[in-house]
N, C-alpha and C positions, 0 to 999 in steps of 0.2 A: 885731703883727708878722706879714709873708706869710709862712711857710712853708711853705705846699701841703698842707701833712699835719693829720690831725688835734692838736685842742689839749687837756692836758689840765692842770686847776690843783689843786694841795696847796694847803691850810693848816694848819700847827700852831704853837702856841706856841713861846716861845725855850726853854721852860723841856723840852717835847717833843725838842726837836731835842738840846737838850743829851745829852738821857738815850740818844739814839741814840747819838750822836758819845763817851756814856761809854765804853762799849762794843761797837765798832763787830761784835763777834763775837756779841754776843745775838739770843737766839730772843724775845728780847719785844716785843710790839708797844707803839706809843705813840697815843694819840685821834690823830684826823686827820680832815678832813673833804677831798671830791674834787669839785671840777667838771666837768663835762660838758655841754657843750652849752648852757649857763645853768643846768644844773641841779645845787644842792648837794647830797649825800650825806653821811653815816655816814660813817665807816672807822677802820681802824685800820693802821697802816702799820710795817716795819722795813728794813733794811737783807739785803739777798741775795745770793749770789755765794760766790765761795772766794777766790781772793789779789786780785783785783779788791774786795774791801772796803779794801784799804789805799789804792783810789788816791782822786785829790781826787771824782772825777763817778762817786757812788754808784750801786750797781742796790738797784729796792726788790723788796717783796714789799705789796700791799697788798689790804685784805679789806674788803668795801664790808659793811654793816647789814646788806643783802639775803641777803649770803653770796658775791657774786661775789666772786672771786679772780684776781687779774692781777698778773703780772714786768711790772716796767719792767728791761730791760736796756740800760745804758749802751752795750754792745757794746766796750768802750774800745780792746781787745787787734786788734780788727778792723776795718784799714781800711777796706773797703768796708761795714760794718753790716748786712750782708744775708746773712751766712754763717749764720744759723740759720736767719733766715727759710725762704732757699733751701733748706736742708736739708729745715723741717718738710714742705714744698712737694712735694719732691722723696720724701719718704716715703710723703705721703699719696696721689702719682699713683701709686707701685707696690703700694698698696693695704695700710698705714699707719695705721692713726691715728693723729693728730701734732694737737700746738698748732697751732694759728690764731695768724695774727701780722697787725700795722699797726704802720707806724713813727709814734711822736706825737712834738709836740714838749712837754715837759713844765716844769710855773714851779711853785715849790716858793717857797711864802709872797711870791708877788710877784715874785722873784728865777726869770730863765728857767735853769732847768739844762741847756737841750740838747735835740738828737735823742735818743729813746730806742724799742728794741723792744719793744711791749706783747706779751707772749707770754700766751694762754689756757694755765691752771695744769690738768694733770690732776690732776683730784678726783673728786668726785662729780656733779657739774654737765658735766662732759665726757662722762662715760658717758652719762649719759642723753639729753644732746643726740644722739648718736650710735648709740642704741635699744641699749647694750651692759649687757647684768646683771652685778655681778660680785658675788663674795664678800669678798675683798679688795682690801687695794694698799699697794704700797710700792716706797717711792723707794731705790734704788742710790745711798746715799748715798758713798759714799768705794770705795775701789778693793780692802777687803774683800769686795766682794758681787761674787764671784767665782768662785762653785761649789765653789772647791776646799777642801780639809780645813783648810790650813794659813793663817797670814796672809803675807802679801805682802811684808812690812815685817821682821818676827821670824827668821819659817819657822818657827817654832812653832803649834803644834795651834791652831787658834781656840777660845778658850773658849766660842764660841756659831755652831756653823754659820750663823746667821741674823745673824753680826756683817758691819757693812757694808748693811747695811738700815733704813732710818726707817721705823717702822710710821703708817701713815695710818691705815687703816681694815680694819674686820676684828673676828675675833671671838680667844678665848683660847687656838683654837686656832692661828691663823694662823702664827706664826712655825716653833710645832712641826711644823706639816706643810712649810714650810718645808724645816725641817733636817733630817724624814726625809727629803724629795726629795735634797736634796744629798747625802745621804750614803748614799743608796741610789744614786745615779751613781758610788760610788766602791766600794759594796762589793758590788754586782751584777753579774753576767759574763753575757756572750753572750746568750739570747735572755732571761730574767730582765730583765736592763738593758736589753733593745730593748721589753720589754712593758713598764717602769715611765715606761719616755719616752715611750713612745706614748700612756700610761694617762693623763701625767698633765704634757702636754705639747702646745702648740698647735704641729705643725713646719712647715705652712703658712704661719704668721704670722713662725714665727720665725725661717724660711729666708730668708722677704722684709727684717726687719729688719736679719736680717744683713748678706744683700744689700745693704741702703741704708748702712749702717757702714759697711761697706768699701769701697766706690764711692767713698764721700764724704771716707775717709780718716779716719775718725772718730778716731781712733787711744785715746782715752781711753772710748767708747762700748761697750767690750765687759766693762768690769771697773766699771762707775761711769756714774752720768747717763742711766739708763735707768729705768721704773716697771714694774714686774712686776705682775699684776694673777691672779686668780683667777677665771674664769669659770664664772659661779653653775650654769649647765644642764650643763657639760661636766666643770666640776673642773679644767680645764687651765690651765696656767699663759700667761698672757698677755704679751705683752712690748713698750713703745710707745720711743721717743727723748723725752728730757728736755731735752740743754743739748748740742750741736752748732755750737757759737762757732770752735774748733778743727777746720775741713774744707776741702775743696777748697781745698787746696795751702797752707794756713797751720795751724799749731800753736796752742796753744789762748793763747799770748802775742803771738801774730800773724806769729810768724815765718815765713817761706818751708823748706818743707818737701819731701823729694823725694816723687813720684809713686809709687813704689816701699815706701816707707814699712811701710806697713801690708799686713801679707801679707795671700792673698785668704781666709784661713780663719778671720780674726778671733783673737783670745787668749779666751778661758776657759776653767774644766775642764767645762763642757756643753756645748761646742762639742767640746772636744775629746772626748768621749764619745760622741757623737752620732755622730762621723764616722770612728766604729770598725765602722762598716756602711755597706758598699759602695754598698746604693742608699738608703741616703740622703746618704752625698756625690753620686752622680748627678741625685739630687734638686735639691739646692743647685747644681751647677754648671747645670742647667740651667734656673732660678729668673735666677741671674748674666747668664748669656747672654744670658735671655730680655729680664732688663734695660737689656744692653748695648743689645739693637738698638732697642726700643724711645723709655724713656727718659732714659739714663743718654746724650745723643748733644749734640754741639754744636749738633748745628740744634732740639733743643727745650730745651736750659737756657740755651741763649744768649738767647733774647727772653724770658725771663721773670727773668732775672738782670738784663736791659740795662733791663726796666722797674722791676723795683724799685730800681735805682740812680736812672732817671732821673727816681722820682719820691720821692729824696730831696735830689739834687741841691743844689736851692736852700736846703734847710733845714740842710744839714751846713755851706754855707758861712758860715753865719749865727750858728753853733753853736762859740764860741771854743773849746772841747773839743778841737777837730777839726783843731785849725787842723796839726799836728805830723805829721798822716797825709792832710792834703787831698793832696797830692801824687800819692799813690799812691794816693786813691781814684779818677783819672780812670783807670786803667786796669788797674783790679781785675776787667773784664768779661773784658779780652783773658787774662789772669793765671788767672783761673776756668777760661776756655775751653782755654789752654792744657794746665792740672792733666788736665782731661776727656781728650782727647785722649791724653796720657802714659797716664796711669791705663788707659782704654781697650787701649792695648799691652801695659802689665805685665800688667793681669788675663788677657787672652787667652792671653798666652806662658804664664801661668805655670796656671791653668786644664788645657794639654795636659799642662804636666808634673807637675800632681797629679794627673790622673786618670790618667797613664799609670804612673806608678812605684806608684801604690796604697799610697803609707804611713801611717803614721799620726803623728796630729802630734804635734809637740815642747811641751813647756811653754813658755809665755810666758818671753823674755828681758828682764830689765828694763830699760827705758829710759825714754824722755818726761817729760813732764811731767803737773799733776793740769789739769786743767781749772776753772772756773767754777761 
């Protein structure tokens, strides 16, 4: 079959597939073996994602013999299929680390399942490709991992400041330092809390992330679907993008979403901490700006958006998956570019009017949805 894009083939028994499809919510993996290129591998393979597990065109998680580790995501919720990509894209030019992506087309036991997003997994093998030491790491598993004391859902205390976190890797002490940190942002005042976030806090890195969340409209990015990382020489807390399916101007179901959306200061309680000192809101706003003229502009995400579509094009048409959102995928570039543009206006307007009134922010109001 031409698709243009790379090819990638599964094997597993019926008896494999079954135990997936028992429980489509397990963390267990099943033998699998993967192709590439003519060449078979190892692996071990499951099912990945959040309410995107219920639909029929799975996302997996799979782990080659070698140790490589790759998402296939289906993308299902996003018509145009390139809203993470462009994200990770769009991260790593504002100086980022972000997954690496290509879109495959991927055949699971002979049977083609479709276009899918191969997304590089941060782990261990992402750090070091990218000369970065860390101590830890852990995934912003659910919309607990939040900074603040309470849970989201309850309003009750969390029984574990560190709930809302998957631990990868690390040692016995990782979660506890953790929960000091958090809870040293709620019970330290004035210069105390500005030396604990300086101590133990990267705010270079993570003025820019935020910058790219909010650009991008991330909307579920600030409480969830982020990797916190530990940097082995500094001790600072590091912070990268995970799953960005839900931006530029659709919700993480794929809906049409306004511009306006996501205010320019992001929701959590270490944002909202952070930016109880004056210069480092000037920091951030001017981090924003700098973004603005830069790369956050129609004339540099429009050709790099118009080529990842147009070099999935022939494969989505081919991809009966697809067929309920081909419609709206021919003019998902004009729809992106327009978000840009809006987005560009809100941020500006409303940029003069938080640094001019100088307040401080409000807790997060609940609304949205969970993302992927």
């Amino acid at each position: 079959m031409r698709t243009g894009i790379p090819e990638r083939s599964v094997w597993m028994g019926p008896d494999q597939r079954s135990e997936l499809d028992r429980d489509i919510w397990s963390r267990r993996y099943v033998p699998a073996k993967l192709g590439i290129g003519g060449r078979i591998s190892g692996a071990r393979i499951r099912y990945r994602g959040g309410h995107t597990r219920e639909y029929a065109k799975k996302s997996y998680e799979i782990q080659l013999d070698s140790g490589l580790v790759l998402h296939w995501n289906a993308e299902s919720d996003d018509p145009s299929m390139i809203r993470n990509a462009l994200s990770f894209h769009f991260m790593e030019q504002i100086g980022v680390p972000s997954p690496r992506t290509r879109p495959v087309w991927l055949s699971v036991s002979g049977r083609p399942d479709g276009v899918y997003l191969e997304i590089e997994a941060v782990n261990s093998r992402f750090f070091s490709m990218r000369g970065i030491r860390y101590r830890s790491l852990l995934y912003a598993a659910n919309d607990s991992a939040n900074f603040e004391l309470k849970d989201p859902e309850s309003r009750r205390r969390k029984r574990s400041l560190a709930d809302g976190y998957e631990f990868v890797e690390g040692d016995g002490g990782t979660l506890v330092r953790l929960s000091d940190f958090i809870g040293g942002l709620h019970r330290l005042k004035d210069s105390r809390l500005q030396e604990a976030i300086e101590e133990r806090l990267d705010l270079d890195l993570y003025f820019k992330w935020l910058a790219g969340a909010v650009l991008t409209g991330n909307y579920d990015g600030f409480e969830q679907n982020y990797a916190l990382y530990e940097d082995e020489a500094s001790g600072r807390y590091g912070i990268l993008p995970w799953d960005y399916e839900g931006s530029w101007g659709r919700n993480c179901f794929g809906k049409p979403c306004s511009a306006d959306l996501v205010r320019i200061q992001g929701y959590n309680g270490l944002t909202r901490r952070v930016f109880q000192f004056p210069e480092w809101r000037r920091r951030y706003a001017e981090e924003l700006e700098r973004i603005m003229e830069t790369e956050f502009t129609e004339e540099r995400i429009g050709p790099v958006a118009g080529g990842m579509l147009e070099r999935i094009a022939a494969a989505v048409k081919l991809d009966p998956a697809r067929a309920a959102t081909l419609k709206a995928f021919g003019g998902e570039k004009a729809f992106i570019l327009a978000y840009i543009g809006k987005r560009r206006r809100f941020v500006k307007a409303e940029l003069r009017r938080w640094l001019g009134s100088g307040a401080s922010l409000p807790r997060r109001q609940l609304a949205g949805g969970s993302s992927d």
